[in-house]
C-alpha positions as CSV (number, residue, x, y, z in Angstrom):
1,X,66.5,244.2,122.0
2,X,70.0,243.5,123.0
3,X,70.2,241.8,125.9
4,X,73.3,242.7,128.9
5,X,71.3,240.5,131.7
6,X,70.8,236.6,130.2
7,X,69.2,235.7,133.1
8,X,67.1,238.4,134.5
9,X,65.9,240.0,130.9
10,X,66.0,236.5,129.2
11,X,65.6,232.9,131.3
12,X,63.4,234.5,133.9
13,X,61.4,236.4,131.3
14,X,60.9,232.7,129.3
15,X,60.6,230.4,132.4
16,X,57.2,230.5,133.4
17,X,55.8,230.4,129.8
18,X,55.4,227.7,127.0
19,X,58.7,228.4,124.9
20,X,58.9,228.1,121.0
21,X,62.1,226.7,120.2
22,X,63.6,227.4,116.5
23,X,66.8,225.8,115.6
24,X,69.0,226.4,112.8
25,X,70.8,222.8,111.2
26,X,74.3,223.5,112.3
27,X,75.9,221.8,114.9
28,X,76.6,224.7,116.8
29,X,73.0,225.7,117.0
30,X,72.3,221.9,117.8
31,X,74.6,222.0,120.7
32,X,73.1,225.6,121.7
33,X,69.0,223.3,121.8
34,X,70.4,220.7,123.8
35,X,72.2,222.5,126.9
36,X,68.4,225.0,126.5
37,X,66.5,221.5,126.5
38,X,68.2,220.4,129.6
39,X,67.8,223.8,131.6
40,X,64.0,223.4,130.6
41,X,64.2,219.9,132.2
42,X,65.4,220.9,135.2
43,X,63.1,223.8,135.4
44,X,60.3,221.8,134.2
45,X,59.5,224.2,131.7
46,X,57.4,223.2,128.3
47,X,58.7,223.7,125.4
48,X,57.9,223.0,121.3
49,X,60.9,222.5,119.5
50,X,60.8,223.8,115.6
51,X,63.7,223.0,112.8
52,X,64.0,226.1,110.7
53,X,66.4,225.6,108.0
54,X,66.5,229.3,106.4
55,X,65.6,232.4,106.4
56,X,61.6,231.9,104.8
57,X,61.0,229.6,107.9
58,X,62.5,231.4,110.7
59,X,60.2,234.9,109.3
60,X,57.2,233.1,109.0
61,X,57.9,232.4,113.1
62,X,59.3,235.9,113.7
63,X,56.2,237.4,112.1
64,X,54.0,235.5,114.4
65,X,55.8,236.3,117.9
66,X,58.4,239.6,117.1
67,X,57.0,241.3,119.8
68,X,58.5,238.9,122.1
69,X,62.0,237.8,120.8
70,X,64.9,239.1,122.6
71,X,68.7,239.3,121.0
72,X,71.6,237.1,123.1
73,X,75.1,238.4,122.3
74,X,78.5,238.2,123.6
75,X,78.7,241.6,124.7
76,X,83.1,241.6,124.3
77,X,82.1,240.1,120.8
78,X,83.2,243.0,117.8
79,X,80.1,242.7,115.8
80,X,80.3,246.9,115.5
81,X,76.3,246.8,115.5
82,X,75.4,250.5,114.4
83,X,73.8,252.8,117.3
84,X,70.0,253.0,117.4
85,X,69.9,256.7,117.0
86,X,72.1,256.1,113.5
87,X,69.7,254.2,111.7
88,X,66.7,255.4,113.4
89,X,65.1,258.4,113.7
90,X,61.2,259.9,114.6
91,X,60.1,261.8,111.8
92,X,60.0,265.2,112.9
93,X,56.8,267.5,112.0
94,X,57.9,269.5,109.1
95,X,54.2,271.3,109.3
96,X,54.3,275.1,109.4
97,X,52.9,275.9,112.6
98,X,49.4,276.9,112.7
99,X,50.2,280.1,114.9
100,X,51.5,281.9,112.0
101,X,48.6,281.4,109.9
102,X,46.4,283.1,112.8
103,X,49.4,285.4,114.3
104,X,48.1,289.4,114.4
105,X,51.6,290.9,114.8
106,X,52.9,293.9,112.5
107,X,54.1,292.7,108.7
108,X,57.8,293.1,109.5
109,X,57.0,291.0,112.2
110,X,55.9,288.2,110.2
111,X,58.4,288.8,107.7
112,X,61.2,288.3,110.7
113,X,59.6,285.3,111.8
114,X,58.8,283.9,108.3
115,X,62.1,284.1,107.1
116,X,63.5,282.4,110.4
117,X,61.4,279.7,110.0
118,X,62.6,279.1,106.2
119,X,65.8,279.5,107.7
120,X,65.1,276.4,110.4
121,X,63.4,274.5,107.8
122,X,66.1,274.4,105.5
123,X,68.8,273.6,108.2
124,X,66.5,270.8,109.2
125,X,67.1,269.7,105.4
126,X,70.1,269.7,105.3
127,X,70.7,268.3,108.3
128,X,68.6,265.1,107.4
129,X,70.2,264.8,103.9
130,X,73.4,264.2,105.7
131,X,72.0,262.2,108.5
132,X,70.9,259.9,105.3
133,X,73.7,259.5,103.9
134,X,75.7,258.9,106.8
135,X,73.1,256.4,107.9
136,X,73.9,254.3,104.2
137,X,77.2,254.5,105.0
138,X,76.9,252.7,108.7
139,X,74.6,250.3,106.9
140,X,77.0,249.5,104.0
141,X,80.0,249.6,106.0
142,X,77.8,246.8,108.8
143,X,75.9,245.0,105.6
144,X,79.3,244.7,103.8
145,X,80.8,241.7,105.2
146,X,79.5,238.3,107.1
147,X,81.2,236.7,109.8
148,X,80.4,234.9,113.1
149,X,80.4,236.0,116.9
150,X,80.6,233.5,119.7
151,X,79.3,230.6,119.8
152,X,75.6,229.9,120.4
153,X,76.6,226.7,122.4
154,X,78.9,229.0,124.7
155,X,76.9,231.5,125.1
156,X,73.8,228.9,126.3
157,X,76.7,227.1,128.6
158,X,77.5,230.4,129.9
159,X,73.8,231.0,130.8
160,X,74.0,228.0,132.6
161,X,76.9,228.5,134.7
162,X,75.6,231.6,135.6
163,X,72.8,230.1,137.1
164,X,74.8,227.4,138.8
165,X,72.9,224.7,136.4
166,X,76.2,223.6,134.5
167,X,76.7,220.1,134.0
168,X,79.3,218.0,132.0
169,X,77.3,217.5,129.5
170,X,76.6,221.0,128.7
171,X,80.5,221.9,128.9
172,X,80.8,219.2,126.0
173,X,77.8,220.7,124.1
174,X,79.7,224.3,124.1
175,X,82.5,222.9,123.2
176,X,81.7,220.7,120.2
177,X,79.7,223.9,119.4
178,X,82.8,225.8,119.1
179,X,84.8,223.5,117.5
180,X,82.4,223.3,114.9
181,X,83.0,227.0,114.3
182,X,86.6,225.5,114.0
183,X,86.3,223.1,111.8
184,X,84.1,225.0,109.0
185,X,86.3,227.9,109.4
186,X,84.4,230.7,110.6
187,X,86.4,231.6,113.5
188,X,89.7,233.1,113.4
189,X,92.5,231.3,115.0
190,X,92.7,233.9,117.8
191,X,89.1,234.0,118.3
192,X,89.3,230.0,118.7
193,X,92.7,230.2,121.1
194,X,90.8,232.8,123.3
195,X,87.6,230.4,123.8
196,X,89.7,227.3,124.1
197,X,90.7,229.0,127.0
198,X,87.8,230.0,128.9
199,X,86.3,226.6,127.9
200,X,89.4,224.7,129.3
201,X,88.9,226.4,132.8
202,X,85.5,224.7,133.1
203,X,87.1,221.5,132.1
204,X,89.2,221.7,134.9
205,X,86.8,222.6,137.1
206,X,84.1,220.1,136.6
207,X,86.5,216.9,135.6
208,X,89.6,217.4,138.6
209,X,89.7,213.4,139.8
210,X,91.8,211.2,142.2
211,X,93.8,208.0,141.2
212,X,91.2,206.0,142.9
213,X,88.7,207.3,140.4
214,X,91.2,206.9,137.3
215,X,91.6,203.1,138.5
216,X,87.4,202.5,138.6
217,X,86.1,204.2,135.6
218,X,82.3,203.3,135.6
219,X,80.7,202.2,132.2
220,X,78.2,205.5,132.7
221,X,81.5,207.9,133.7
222,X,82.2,210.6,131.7
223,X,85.0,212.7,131.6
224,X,86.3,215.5,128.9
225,X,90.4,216.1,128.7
226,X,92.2,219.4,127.2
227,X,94.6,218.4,124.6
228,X,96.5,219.0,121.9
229,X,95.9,216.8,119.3
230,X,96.8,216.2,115.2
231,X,94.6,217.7,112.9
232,X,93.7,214.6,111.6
233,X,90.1,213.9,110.8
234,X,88.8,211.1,112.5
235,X,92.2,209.7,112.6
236,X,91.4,207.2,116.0
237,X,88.3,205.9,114.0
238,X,89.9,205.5,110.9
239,X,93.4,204.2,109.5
240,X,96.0,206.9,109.3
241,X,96.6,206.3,105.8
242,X,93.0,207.3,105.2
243,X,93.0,210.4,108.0
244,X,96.0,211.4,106.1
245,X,95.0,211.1,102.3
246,X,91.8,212.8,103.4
247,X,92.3,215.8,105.7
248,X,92.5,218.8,104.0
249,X,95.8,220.1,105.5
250,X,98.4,217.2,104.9
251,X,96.6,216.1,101.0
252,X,96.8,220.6,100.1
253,X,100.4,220.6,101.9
254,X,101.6,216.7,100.1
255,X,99.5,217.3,96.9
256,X,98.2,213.8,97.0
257,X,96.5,214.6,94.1
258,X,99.3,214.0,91.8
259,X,102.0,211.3,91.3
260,X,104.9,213.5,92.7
261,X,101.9,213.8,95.9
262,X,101.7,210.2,96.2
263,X,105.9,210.2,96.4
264,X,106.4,212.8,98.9
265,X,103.6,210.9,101.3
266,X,105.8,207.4,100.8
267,X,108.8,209.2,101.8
268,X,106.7,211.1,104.7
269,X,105.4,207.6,106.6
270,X,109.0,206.3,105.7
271,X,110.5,209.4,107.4
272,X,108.4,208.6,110.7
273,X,109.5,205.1,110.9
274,X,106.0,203.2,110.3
275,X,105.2,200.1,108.2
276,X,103.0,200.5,105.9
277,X,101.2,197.6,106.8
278,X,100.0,199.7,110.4
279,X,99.5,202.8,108.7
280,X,97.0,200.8,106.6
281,X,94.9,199.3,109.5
282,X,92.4,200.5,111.6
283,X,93.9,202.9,114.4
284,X,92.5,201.1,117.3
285,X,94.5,197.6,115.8
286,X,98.0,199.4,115.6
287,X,100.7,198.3,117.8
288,X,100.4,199.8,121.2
289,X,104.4,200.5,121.2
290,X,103.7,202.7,117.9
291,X,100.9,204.4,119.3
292,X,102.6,205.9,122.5
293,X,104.9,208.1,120.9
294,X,102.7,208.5,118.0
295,X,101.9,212.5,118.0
296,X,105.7,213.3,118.5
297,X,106.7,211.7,115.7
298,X,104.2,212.7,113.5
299,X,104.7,216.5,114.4
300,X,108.7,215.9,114.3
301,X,108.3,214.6,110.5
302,X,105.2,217.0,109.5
303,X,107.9,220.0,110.4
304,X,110.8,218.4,107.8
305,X,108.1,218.3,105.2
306,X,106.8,221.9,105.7
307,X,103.8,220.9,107.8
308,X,104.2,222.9,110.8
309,X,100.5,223.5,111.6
310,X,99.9,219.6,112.3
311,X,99.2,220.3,116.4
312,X,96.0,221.9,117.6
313,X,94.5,222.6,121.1
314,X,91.2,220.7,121.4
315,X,89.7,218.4,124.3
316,X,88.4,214.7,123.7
317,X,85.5,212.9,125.7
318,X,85.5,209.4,127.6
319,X,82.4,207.6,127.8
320,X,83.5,204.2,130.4
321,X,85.9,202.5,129.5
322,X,86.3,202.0,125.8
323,X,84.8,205.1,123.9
324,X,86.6,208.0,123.3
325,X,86.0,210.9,120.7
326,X,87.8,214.2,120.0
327,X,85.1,217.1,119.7
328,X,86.0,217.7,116.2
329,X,85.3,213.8,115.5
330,X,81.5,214.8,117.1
331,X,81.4,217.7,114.2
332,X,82.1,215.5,111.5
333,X,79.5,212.9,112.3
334,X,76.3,214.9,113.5
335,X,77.1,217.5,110.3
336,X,77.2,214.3,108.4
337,X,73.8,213.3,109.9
338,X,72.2,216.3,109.1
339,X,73.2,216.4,105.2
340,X,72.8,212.5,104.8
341,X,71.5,212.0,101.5
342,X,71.9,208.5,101.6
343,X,68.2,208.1,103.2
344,X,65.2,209.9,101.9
345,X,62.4,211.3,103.9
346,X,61.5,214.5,105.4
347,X,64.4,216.8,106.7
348,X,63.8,216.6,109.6
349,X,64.4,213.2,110.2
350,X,68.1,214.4,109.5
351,X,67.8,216.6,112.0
352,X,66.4,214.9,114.9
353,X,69.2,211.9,114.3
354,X,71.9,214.8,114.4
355,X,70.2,215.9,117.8
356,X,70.2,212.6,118.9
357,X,73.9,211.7,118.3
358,X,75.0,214.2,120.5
359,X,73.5,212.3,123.8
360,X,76.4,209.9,125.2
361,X,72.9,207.2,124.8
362,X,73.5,207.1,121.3
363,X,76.5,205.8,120.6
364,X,75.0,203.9,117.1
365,X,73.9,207.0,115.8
366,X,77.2,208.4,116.8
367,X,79.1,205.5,114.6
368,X,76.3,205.9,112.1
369,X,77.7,209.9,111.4
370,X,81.4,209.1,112.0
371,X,80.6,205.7,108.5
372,X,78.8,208.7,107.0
373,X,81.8,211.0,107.8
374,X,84.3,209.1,106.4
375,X,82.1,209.0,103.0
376,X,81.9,213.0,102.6
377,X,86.1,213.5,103.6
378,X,86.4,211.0,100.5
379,X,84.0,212.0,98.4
380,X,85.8,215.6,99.0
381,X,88.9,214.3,98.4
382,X,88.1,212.6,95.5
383,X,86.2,215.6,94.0
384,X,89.1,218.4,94.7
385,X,91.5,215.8,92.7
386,X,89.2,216.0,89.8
387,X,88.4,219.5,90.0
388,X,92.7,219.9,90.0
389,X,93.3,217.1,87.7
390,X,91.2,218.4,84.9
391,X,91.5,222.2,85.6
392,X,88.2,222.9,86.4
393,X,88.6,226.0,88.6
394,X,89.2,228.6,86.3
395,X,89.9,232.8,86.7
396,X,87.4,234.9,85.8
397,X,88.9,237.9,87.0
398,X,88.0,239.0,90.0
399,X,87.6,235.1,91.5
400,X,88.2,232.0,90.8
401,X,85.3,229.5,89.5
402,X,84.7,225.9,89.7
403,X,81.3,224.3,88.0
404,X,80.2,220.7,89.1
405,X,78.0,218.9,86.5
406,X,75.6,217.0,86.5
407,X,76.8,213.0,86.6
408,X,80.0,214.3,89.1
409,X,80.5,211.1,91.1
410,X,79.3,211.8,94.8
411,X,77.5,215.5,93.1
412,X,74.1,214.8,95.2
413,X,76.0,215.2,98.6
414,X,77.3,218.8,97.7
415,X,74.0,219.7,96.9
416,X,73.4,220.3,100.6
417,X,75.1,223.5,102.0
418,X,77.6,222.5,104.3
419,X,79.1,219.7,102.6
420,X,79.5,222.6,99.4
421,X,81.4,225.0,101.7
422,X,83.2,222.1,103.4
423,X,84.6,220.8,99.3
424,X,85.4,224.8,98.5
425,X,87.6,225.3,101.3
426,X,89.6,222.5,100.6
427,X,89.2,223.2,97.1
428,X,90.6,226.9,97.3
429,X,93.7,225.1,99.8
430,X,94.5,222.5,97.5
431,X,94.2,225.1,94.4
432,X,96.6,227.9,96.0
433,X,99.6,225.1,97.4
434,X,99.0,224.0,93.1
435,X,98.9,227.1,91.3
436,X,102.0,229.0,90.5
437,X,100.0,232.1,89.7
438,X,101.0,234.3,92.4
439,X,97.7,236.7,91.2
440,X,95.6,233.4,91.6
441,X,96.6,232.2,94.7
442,X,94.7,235.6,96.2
443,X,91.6,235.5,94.8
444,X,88.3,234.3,96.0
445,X,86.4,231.4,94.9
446,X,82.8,230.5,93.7
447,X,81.9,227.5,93.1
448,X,78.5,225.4,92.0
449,X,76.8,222.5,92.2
450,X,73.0,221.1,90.9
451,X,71.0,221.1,93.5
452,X,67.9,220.1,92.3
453,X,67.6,218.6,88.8
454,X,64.0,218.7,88.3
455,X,63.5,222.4,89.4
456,X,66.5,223.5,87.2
457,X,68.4,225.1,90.4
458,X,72.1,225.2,91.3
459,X,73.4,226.0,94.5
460,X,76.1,228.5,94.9
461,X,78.6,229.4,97.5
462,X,81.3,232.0,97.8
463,X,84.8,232.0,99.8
464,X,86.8,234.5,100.9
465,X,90.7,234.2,99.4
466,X,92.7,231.6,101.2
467,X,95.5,234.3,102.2
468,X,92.4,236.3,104.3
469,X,93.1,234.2,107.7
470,X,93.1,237.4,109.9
471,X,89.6,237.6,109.6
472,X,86.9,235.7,108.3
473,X,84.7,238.5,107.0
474,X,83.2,237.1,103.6
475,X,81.6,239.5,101.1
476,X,80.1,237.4,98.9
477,X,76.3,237.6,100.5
478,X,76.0,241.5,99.6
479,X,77.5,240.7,96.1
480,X,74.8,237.9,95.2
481,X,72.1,239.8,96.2
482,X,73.2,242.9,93.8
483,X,74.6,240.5,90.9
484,X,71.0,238.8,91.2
485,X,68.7,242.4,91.8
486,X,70.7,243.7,88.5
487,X,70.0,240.7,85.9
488,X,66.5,239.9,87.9
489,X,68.1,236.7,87.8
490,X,65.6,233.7,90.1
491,X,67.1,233.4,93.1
492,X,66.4,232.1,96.8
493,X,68.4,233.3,99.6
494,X,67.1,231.0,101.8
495,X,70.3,230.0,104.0
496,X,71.5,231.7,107.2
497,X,74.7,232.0,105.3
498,X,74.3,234.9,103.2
499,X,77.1,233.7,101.0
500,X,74.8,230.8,99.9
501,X,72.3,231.3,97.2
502,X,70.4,229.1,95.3
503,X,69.8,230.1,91.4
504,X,68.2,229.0,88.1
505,X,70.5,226.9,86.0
506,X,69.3,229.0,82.9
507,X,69.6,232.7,84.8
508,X,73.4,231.4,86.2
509,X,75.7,232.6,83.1
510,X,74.6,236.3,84.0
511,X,74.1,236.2,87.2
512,X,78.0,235.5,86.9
513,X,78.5,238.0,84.2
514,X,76.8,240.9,87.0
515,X,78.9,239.6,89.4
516,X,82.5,240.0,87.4
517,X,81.9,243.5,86.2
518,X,80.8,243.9,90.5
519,X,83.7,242.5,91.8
520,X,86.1,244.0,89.2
């Protein structure tokens, strides 16, 4: 059921019982378990947490409790969920009615009443046949497409404010849980704007301080700041040579894939008036005179070299004195955390570090993400070059297609979900500020990588065209599952991402064949 009342038909409903927790591995789910864990705390209420990393695991749950699981949604969110009495129905008793078979009355009686009833009946019919097909239209039309409401953090922070239980903490959690949505692109830009700002009233409201308290900041203080920031990734943990070679926006808008790339960024730091020598060196060790004005000139250059989109609104977090991190620098490292392939073991080991790093007490795990962070933007980096360099991504009508193989440097990393979706959306940027097919530059893209070698399966993802930035709808989810149904190709469509899909190796050349002559 859809719930209107969070707190009376949800929290209340859960408070007084032992709770089963399921989590999904994104961060904004993470954030979502940690603002629920600390209401629990306060309300000492027991809880078992469970991972559940797709689909199969979360059903074999549902199955066991359904009768119990309630439905939190934003209710101003445009999710255009289909009306009960659309898609459902009682099934109506289409039983002649015994009376007749016993009625007395005269013959032309009967006949009257007989013919009626035909009548009736047949109306009934019809009347289903285009209640049917008006109910597989709703379906299509809602089944179509794939995109994200609000935030599951924001939506848990909003729980708590409503119950005046909000804490800093939590504000941070629903924040880095939107900003995830940000930073993987799910969100449009308005959709971001518009929950920036009912975020940044909280900010406001929970972190207003005095000089007194600017002058004494505690080693345990806390406090989060709006912004606007450069969309930089990790930029004050990094150098910003490296932030710059490796965010997706300035190496697509430079082309630092190729020589002439390479140029324009030389020119670029030249135009901004910074040695090379402190655009080489960690952030922290630059020259405090540099750093103050360091935003404004970055922005004033980024606009000469057709970088206007350099500025975004965001909020950053001091712990005491010394740390501070933007919440997009807390995305990078805990979704790094979770896909870390670097250490083997169980999953959730991933996941419980990921969990962890998002409690200001672990700081080293926090470091330990933004190392592993740092790794992937490379690794991406490195990987779009290639993919570029030696024309990998190819046209095959309807979208474009790019094929890792086996061997790739850094290919066990994009085995893992995220980090795939993370390389084809800098991929498909990179691709469209390259190409000078104007056809190309509006075309979708899948792309594939092995996932696991001994099992013969690839993993598979599908984006939506670069140019479609008014929404995020993306129909590649319906589109698997009817190129796999009509080639019986062996599939799993495990991921909460329906535009994921994991596949043969041997079944994938038609699976893409179904999929052309679908999309075409």
């Amino acid at each position: 059921m859809f719930i209107s009342d969070c707190r009376r038909e949800f929290y209340d409903v859960i408070v007084n019982q032992r709770v089963l927790l399921l989590v999904a591995s994104d961060v904004d789910a993470l954030c979502a378990c940690k603002i629920l864990q600390a209401l629990f705390q306060c309300d000492h209420v027991q809880y078992t947490l469970v991972p559940v990393s797709g689909w199969q695991e979360l059903e074999t749950a549902f199955l066991e409790h359904k009768d119990q699981i309630k439905l939190l949604v934003k209710q101003d969110d445009d999710l255009d969920v289909p009306a009960y009495d659309d898609i459902f129905r009682d099934e109506e008793d289409e039983e002649e009615d015994s009376e007749n078979e016993n009625d007395e009355s005269e013959p032309s009686e009967k006949r009257r009443r007989f013919e009626e009833d035909v009548i009736e009946r047949t109306m009934k019919r019809r009347q289903r046949r285009e209640w049917e097909a008006r109910r597989r239209e709703i379906l299509f039309d809602y089944e179509q497409y794939e995109y994200h409401g609000t935030s599951s953090a924001m939506v848990m922070f909003d729980l708590a404010w409503i119950m005046s239980k909000d804490l800093n903490d939590m504000l941070w959690w629903a924040i880095v849980g939107l900003t995830d949505q940000w930073v993987h692109d799910k969100i449009t830009q308005m959709k971001y704007v518009t929950d920036i700002g009912i975020l940044q009233r909280h900010v406001s409201r929970h972190n207003h301080r005095n000089e007194d308290e600017e002058n004494s900041l505690s080693i345990d203080c806390m406090r989060i700041a709006f912004e606007y920031d450069l969309c930089l990734a990790l930029y004050q943990h990094w150098s910003l040579y490296e932030s710059l070679c490796n965010t997706s926006y300035t190496s697509a808008s430079l082309k630092l894939w190729s020589v002439q790339g390479q140029k324009r960024l030389q020119e670029f730091l030249a135009d901004m008036g910074l040695p090379l020598k402190q655009v080489k060196q960690k952030f922290n060790s630059m020259d405090m005179s540099l750093k103050e004005n360091l935003r404004e000139m970055i922005e004033e250059s980024a606009n000469k070299f057709g970088m206007k989109d350099l500025r975004i609104q965001t909020f950053s977090i001091h712990f005491g004195f010394k740390n501070k991190f933007s919440a997009s620098d807390i995305v990078y490292a805990t979704s790094s955390l979770m896909e870390n392939v670097e250490e083997g073991g169980p999953e959730t080991t991933n996941f419980i570090k990921a969990l962890d790093s998002l409690s200001r007490g672990n700081l080293d795990k926090l470091h330990q993400g933004l190392d592993l962070a740092k790794k992937q933007l490379r690794a991406i980096q490195q990987t779009v070059a290639s993919c570029i360099c030696t024309n990998l991504v190819i046209s095959q009508g309807p979208f474009l297609y790019c094929s890792l193989m086996e061997g790739t440097p850094d290919v066990k990393l994009f085995s893992k979900p995220v980090s795939l979706c993370l390389l084809s959306k800098y991929l498909l940027k990179s691709f469209v500020s390259s190409t000078k097919n104007k056809r190309c530059k509006l075309l979708p893209l899948v792309m594939a990588a092995p996932m696991d070698i001994e099992q013969g399966t690839v993993i598979v993802v599908g984006i939506p065209p670069e140019t479609q930035s008014s929404d995020k709808k993306n129909f590649f989810g319906r589109a698997f599952e009817k190129a796999a149904d009509s080639t019986s190709s062996r599939t799993l469509h495990n991921h909460f991402d329906m535009s994921i899909i994991e596949l043969k190796t041997e079944d994938r050349s038609k699976f893409l064949d179904a999929l052309i002559s679908l999309l075409s």
